[in-house]
N, C-alpha and C positions, 0 to 999 in steps of 0.2 A: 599720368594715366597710361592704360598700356599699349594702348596705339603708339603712342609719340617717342613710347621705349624701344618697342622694338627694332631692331638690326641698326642702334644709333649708330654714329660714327661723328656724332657734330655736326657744327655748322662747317667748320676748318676755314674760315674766313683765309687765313694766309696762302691758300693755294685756290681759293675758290675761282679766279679768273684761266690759274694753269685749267683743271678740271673743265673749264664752260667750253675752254678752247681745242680742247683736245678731242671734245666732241661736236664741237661748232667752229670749227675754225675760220669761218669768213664773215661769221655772223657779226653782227656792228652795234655799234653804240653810236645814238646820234644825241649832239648835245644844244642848247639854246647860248652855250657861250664859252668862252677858252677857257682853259682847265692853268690855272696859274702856275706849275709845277712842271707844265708843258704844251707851252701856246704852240708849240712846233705840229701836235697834234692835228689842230684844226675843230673842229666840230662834229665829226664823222671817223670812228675810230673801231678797225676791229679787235673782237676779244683777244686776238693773237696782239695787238699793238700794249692793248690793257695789260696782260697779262706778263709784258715783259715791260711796260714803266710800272706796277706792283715791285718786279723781283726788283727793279734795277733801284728805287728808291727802298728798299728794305736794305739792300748792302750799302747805301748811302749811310742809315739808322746804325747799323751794327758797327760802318767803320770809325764813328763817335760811342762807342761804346755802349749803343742797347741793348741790352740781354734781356734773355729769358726772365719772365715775373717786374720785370722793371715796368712802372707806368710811363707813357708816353701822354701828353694832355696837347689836341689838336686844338687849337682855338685860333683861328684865320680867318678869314673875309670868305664871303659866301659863296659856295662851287662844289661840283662833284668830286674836285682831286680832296676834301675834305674824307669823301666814303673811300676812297682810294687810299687817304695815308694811312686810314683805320688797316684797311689789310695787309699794307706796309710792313706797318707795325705788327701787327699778329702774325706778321710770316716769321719776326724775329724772335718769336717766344713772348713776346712784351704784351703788354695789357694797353691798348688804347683808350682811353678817357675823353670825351667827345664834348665840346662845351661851343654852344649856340655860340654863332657872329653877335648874334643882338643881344647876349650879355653885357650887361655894362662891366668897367674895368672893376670896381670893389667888387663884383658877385664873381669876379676871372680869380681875384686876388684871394677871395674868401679858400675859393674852390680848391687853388692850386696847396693854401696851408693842409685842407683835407688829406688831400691827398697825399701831402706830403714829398716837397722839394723833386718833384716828377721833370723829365724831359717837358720841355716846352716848344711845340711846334706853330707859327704864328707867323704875320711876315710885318714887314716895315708899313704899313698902313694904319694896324691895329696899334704896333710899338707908338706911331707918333701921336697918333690919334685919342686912342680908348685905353690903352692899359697903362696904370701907374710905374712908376720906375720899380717900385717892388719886388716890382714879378721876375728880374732878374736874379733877385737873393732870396725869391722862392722856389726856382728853378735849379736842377740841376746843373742846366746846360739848353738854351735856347736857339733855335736851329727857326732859320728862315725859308718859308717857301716861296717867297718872292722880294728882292728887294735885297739890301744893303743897310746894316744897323750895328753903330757901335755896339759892341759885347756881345754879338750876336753870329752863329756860321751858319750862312747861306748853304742850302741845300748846293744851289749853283757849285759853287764852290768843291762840295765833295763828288761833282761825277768823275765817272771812270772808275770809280770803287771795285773792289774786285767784288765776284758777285758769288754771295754763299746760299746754301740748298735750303729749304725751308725747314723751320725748327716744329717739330711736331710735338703738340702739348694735350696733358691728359683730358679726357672728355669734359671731366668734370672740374678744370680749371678755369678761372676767368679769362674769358675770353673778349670783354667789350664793355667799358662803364661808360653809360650815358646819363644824361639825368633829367630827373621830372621835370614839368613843365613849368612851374617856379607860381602857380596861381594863388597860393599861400602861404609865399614868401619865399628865405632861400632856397633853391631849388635842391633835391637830395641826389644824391651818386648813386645809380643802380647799378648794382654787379651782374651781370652776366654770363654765363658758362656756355660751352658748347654745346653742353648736353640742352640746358634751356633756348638757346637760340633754335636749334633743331625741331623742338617738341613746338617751338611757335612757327616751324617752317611747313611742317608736313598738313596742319589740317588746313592752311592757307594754299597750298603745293596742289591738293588736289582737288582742290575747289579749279583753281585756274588751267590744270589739267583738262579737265570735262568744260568749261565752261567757253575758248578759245583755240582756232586750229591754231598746230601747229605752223610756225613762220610769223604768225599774224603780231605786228609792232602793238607791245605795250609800252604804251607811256606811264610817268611817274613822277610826280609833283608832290616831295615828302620831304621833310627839312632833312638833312643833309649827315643830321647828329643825333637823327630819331633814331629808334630800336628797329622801327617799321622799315626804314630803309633798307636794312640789314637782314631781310626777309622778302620784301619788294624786289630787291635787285639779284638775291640768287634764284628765284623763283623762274625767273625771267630767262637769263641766262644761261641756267642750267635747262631748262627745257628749249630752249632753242628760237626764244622769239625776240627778232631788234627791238632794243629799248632806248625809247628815248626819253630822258633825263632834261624837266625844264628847271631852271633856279628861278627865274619869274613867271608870276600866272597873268601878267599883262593877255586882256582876252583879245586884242589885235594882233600882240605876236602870235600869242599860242593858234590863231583863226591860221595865222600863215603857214606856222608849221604842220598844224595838222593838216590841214589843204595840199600840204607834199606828201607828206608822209603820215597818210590814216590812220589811228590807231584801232584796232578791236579791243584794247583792255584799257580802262583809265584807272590809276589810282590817285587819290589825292587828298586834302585836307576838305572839311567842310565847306570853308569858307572861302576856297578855293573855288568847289562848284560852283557857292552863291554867286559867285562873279563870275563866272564862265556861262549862267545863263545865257546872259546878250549874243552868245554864238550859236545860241537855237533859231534867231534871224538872219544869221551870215548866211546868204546866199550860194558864196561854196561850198555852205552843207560838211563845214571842218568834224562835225561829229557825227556824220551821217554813217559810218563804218563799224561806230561803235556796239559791240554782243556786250558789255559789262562796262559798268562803272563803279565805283567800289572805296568805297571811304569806312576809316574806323578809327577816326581821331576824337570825333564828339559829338553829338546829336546833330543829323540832318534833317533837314526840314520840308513837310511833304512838297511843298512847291515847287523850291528845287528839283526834288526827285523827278516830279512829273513831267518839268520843262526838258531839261535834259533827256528823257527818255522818249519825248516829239522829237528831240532834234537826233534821234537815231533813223537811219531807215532799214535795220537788220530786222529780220523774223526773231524771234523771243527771248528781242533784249530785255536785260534785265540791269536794275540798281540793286547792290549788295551791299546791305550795311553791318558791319561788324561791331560788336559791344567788349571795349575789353579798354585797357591800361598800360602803360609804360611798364609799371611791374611786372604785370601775366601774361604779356599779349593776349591775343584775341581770345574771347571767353563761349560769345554765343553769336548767334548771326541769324538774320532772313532778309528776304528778296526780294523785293517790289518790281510789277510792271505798269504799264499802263490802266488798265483796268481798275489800276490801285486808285487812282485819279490821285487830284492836286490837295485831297481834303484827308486822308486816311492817317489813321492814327498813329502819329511817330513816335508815342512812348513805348510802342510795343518794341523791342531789340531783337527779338527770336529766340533761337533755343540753342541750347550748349550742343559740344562735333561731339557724337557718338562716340564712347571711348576717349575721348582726350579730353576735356573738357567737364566739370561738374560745377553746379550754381544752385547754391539755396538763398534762401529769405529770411531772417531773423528778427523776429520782434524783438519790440523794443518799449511794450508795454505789461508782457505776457498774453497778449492777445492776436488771435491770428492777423497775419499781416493781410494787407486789404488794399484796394486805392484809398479810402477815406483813413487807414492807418498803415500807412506804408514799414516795412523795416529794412534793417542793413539788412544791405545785398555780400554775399559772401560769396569765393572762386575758387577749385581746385585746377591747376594744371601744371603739369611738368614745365610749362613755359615760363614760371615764376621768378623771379630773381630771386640770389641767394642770401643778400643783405643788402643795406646802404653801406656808403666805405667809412665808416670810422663812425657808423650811426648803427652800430646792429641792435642796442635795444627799439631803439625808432622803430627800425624792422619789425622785432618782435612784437612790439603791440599793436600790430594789423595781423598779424599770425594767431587763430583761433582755435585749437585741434585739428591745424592740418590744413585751415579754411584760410583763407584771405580775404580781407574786409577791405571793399572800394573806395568807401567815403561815398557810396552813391545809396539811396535809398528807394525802396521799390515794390513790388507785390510779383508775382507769379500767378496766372490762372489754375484755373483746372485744366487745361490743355498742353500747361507747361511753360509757357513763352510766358518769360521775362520783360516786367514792364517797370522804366526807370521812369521815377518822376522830377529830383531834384539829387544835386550836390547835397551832402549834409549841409557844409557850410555856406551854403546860398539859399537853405532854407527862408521862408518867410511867414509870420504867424499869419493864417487863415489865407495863406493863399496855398493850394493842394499842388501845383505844378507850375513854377513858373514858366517851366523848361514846356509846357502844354500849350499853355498863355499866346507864349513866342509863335510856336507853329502856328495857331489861328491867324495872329495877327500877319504872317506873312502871307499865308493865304488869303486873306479878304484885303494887303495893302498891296497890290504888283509893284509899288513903289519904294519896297522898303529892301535897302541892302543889309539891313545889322538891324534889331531890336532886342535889348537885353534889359530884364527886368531886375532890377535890385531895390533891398531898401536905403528909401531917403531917409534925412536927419530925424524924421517924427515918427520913421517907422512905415508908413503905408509905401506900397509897391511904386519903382517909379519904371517908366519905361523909358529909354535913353536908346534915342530910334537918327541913322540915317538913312539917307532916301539916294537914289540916284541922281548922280552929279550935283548932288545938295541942294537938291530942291526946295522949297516953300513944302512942310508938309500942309497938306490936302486935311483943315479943319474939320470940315462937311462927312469926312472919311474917315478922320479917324473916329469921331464920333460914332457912324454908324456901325463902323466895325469892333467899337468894345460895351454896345451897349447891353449883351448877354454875360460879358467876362467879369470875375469878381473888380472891386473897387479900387482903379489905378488912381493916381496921381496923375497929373497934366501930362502930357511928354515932354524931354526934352531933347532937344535935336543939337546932334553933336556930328561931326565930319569923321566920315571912317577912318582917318589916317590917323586921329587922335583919340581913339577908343586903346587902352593896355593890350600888347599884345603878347600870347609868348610866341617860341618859336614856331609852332605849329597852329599861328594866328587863332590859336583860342582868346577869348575876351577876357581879360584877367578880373573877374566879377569882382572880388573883394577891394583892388586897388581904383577899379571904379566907380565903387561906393566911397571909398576916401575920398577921390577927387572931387567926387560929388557933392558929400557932404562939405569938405572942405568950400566947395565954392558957395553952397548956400548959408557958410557961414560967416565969410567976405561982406 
């Protein structure tokens, strides 16, 4: 779209820390834990420290022989030097490939064949632990960021490298493969280019522009290997505000840190916020500073919204939810305040960025799309990825005339706003929105941290609901709370830590109907 064209220059991920620093040179990065690549840091680090462990582990890469177009595949234990080796690696012309901690070892092993015999960055935790012996003789050459491992060189090992100038690559080269959230099964390799990272940077860029003074710390609670991050974090930093970076959403820690260090911007995951409610009672008021809160990983829930926006005490805070994918980045957006209250309708998503952004409705009966006949949702944006890596047909058939098809299905008003009701694949006969269902039920249960509706073994809807600290759910309650809602199944109550997660603790619906079924079939 032609906002997101104009005066591009990319993302340049391999010099993005030189650039934050040169114009922010004292500005800091505060983190929740040691960075493995360089505990020497500490937790408090400015973009001048960043931007010279970036160059100094890039000529670590190059003096093992990374080049230009070669993939590098990061896959190590959970931390921000994770978004750090990605620009490492991009400084040396190389393609970073980003693959979740909580992959298991066959979906690493699967990944690394895709790719095909790529650098392998990882450290002695993963090797002992999670990855098969394999992955050696699918690697070209396996480089440690922490740790000591036969057949393996320690990053340790290569410092003092001599340090070479950053490799500058065409706009429209890949610049970043990360991959889907894995919710229906292997998870797919998205390509990235400069040019697409950019066009997802600018209508997110001036939103946080306008909506937070300058200086004011944003925080950012975003998996590590996401695409989001990778937008999140220059956004920040090139505009000049301290960011601080959690790897856990523990709401005791996070009540401490933000009680030092206040944030005005929060980004995070859904499910994130769900469980950061409980700091709307912390009496130091850890979110009390917050102007925006801002999630676009996957339907938020009014509840949510509302508790978090009491526990602000800025003039016209606001929650901004974004509607978009791994693929496109962000598509469309709107705003919720107070006023919205705790009950207001979450399937509405908002409406496409003027100029960069375009969203239709497709039927899928020949009949206008409707809420009682919803169709695929279709997306234009320059922020699109260019294929899967070694799946470009797969690619092609979500590619429509130009259109991109979500796997999400939905109606559009007369007013324009986009309203999503269901995953195709989580559809359910005669129930119109599950994804509707969930918000009431959160709404009328204060007790409930997770309820996700799937179908059981016979077909009718089941709801597989936890409660805080694993409660006894509240019979008497949930009864009166579904007795307007189409016809559920019993619930059943399962512990949040054992619901499928991916990395961006979405609820893997499909494999929790397997287990489901599976277990009423025990």
């Amino acid at each position: 779209m032609f906002l997101q064209r104009i005066g591009s220059k990319g993302i340049r991920l391999g010099t993005l820390f030189d650039r934050a620093a040169a114009r922010h040179p004292a500005n800091f990065v505060v983190l929740d834990h040691d960075l493995d690549i360089a505990p020497q840091l500490g937790r408090r680090a400015t973009l001048t420290e960043l931007a010279d462990l970036v160059d100094d582990f890039a000529s670590r890469l190059w003096s093992v022989q990374v080049r230009p177009g070669d993939h590098v595949v990061v896959h190590k234990s959970d931390g921000f030097d994770i978004s750090l080796l990605a620009c490492a690696v991009a400084r040396t012309g190389a393609i970073p490939v980003l693959l979740s901690p909580k992959l298991d070892g066959a979906t690493v092993a699967e990944l690394l064949r895709r790719v095909g015999r790529p650098f392998l960055v990882t450290d002695r935790d993963k090797l002992d632990r999670d990855l098969p012996a394999e992955v050696f003789g699918l690697s070209r050459k396996v480089l440690l960021a922490s740790g000591e491992h036969e057949g393996a060189t320690s990053f340790a090992s290569l410092a003092g490298a001599e340090r070479i100038p950053a490799v500058a690559m065409p706009i429209d080269h890949p610049t970043l493969i990360t991959h889907t959230s894995g919710t229906t099964g292997t998870p797919k390799l998205a390509v990235h280019t400069g040019m697409s990272f950019q066009a997802r940077y600018r209508p997110q860029a001036s939103v946080v522009a306008t909506a937070v003074r300058k200086r004011e710390p944003i925080a950012v609670h975003v998996s590590f290997v996401h695409s989001r991050m990778f937008t999140a974090m220059p956004i920040s930093i090139l505009q000049g505000h301290p960011l601080i970076i959690l790897r856990d959403d523990d709401p005791q820690a996070v009540g401490d840190l933000f009680s030092q260090v206040p944030p005005g911007f929060i980004e995070a995951h859904p499910n994130t916020f769900l469980r950061w409610e409980v700091l709307a009672d912390d009496p130091r008021g850890p979110l009390a500073n917050v102007k925006y809160f801002s999630s676009t990983f996957d339907a938020i829930h009014p509840r949510t919204v509302n508790r978090l926006l009491q526990a602000s005490r800025r003039k016209g805070r606001r929650f901004a939810q974004a509607y978009g994918q791994s693929e496109v980045g962000p598509i469309a957006a709107r705003t919720y305040s107070l006023k919205d209250g705790a009950d207001f309708n979450g399937r509405c998503v908002g409406v496409p960025f003027p100029g960069m952004t375009g969203v239709r409705v497709v039927s899928r009966d020949g009949n206008p799309p409707s809420k009682e006949n919803p169709g695929f949702i279709e997306v234009r944006s320059d922020g699109r990825i260019v294929t899967y890596l070694g799946e470009h047909e797969r690619w092609q058939k979500q590619v429509h005339d130009g259109w991109w098809r979500m796997g999400d299905v939905g109606y559009r008003t007369k007013f324009g706003c986009l309203h999503l009701l269901d995953r195709e694949v989580d559809e359910i006969p005669g129930v119109q929105s599950t994804l509707e269902i969930e918000d009431k039920l959160f709404t009328r249960l204060p007790e409930l941290v997770e309820v996700i509706i799937v179908p059981g073994a016979d077909g009718r809807p089941v709801p597989v609901v936890c409660t805080r600290d694993d409660q006894p759910l509240d019979e008497l309650g949930w009864k009166s709370a579904v007795v307007d809602l189409p016809a559920l199944a019993a619930p059943v109550q399962w512990r949040l830590e054992d619901l499928p997660q991916t990395a961006t603790t979405k609820i893997k619906r499909l494999e929790l109907t397997r287990l489901l079924t599976a277990g009423a079939g025990e």
